[in-house]
C-alpha positions as CSV (number, residue, x, y, z in Angstrom):
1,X,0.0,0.0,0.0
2,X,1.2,3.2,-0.8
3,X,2.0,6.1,1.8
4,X,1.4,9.6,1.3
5,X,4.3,10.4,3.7
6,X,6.8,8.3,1.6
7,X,7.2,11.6,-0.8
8,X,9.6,13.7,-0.1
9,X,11.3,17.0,-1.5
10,X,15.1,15.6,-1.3
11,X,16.4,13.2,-3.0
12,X,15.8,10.4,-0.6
13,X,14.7,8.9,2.4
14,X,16.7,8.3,6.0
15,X,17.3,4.0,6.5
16,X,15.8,3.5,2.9
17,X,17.7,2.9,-0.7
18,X,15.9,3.7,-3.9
19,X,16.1,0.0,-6.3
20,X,14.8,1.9,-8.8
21,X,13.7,5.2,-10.5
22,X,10.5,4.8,-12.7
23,X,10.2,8.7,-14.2
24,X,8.5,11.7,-13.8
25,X,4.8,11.6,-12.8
26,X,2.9,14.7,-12.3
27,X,-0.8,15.7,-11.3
28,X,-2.0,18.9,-13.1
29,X,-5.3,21.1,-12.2
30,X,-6.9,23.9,-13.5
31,X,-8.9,26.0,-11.5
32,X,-11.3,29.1,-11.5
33,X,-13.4,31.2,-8.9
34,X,-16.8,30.8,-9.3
35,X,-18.6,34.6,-9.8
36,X,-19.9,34.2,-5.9
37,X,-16.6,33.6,-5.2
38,X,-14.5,36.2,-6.5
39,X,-16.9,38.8,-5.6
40,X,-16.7,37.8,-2.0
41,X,-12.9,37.6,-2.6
42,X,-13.1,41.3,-4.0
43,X,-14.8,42.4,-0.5
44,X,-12.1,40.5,1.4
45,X,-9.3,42.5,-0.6
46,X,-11.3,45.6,0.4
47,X,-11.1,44.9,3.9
48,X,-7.4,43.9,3.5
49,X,-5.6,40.5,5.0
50,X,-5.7,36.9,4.1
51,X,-8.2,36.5,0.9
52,X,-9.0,33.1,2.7
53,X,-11.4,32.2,-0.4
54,X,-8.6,31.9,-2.5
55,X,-6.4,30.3,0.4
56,X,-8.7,28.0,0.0
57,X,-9.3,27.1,-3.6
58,X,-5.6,27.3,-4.0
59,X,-4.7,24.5,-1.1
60,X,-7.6,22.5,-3.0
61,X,-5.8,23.1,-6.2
62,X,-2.6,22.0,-4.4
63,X,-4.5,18.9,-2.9
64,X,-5.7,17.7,-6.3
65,X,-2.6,17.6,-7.9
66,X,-1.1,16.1,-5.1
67,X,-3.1,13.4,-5.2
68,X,-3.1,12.7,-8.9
69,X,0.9,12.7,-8.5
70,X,0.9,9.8,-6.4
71,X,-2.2,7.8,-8.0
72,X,0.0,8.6,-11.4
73,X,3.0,7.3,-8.9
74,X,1.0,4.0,-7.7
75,X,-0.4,3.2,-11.8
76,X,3.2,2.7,-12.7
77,X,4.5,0.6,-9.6
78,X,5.9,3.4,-7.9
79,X,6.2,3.4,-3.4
80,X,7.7,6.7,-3.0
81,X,8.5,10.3,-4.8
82,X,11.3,11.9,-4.3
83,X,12.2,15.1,-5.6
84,X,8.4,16.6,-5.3
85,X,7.8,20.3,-6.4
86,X,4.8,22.4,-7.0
87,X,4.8,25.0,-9.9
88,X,1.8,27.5,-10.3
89,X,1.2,29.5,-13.1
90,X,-2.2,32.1,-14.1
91,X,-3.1,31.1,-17.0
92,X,-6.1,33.4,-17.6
93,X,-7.8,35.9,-15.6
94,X,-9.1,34.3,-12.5
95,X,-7.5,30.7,-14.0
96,X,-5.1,29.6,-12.2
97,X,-3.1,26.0,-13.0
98,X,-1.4,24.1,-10.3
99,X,1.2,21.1,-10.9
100,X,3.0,18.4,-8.5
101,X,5.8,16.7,-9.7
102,X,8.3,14.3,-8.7
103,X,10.3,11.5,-9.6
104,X,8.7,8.3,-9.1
105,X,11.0,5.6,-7.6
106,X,10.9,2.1,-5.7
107,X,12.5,1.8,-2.3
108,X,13.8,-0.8,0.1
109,X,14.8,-0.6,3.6
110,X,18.7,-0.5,3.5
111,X,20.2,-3.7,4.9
112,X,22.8,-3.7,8.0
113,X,25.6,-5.1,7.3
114,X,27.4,-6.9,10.3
């Protein structure tokens, strides 16, 4: 079974040796206030402080493409990521596209030698 907290930003993982590297997998969304939304959004900016509507769609967008990442990760055999990043980019006005990426590896607890 696979282990959301076996992904990792480094390039590795304390006590664990990767056996093999299987690529790149990514998770990708694309997301957009609704009207409601960024018109409550514009009265938050009024008042000034944390937007929290779009704190919130953005660690949804985040979420999602998390968890495509590792169901991408587990589809190809994968029981860790190393090497995760997120990269966000606007790609319209009020459209904003959020990726996770890593590099999808197999890992084995290192042996002790005596």
């Amino acid at each position: 079974m696979y282990q959301h907290e076996m992904v990792t930003t480094t390039f590795g993982f304390d006590g664990y040796k990767v056996k093999k590297h299987l690529g790149v997998v990514r998770g990708i969304t694309v997301r957009s206030r609704s009207i409601f939304g960024s018109i409550g959004a514009g009265l938050q900016q009024i008042v000034g402080g944390n937007i929290s509507l779009y704190t919130e769609m953005c660690e949804a967008a985040r979420k999602e493409a998390y968890d495509l990442m590792v169901q991408h990760a587990q589809e190809i055999g994968a029981n860790a990521i190393i090497g995760m990043r997120y990269d966000a980019n606007e790609i319209g006005e009020g459209v904003a596209e959020v990726l996770a990426y890593g590099t999808a590896v197999v890992i084995e607890p290192e042996t002790k030698k005596s």
